[in-house]
N, C-alpha and C positions, 0 to 999 in steps of 0.2 A: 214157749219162749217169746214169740211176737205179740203176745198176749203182754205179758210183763213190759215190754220195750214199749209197748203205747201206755201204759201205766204210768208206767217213769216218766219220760219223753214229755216236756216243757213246751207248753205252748208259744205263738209269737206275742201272743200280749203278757202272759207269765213270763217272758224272757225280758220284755220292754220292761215291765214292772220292778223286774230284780235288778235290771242296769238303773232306774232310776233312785231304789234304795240305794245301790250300793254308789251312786254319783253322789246323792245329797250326803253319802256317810262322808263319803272323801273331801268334800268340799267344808262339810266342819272343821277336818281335822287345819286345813289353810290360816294361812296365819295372815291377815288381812291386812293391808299398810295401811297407816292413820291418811286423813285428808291433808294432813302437814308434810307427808312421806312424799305423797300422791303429786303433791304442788311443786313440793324440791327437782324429784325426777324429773317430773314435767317439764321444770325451766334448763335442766339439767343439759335434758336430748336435744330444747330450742336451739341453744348457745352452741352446742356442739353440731348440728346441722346449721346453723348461718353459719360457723367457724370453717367447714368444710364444703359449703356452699361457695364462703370467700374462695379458698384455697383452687377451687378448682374453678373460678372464674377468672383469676391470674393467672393459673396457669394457659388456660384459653386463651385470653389475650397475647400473652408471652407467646405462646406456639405460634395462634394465627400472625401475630407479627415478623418473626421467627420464615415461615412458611410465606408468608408475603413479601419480605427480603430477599431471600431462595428465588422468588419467581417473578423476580423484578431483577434481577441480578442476570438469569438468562434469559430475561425476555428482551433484553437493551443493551 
């Protein structure tokens, strides 16, 4: 029986080997976005980080203002 079990029993480079077929199988099946796709998103995530980048540098200001009033109010 332990005879059989090293028979069977997959080596580490026969194991490396079979994740490799079976990565490049998987990565055929991807359905890959055109370089027009690719461009759109891209400007996509820009617009919405500076959009959220604004957002929350207004609110910064607003607060530290906010917060500088408060401690100007019981500092005098």
């Amino acid at each position: 029986m332990a005879e059989n079990e090293k028979k069977t029993k997959v080596g580490f480079f026969g194991r490396i080997s079979k994740w490799m077929r079976e990565l490049k199988s998987e990565l055929k099946k991807v359905q890959w976005p055109s370089s027009k796709q690719t461009v759109n998103n891209t400007v996509i995530v820009i617009v919405c980080v500076v959009i959220v980048g604004a957002f929350i540098w207004i609110f910064d200001a607003l607060a530290s203002g906010v917060i500088g009033a408060i401690l100007a109010l019981f500092k005098g």
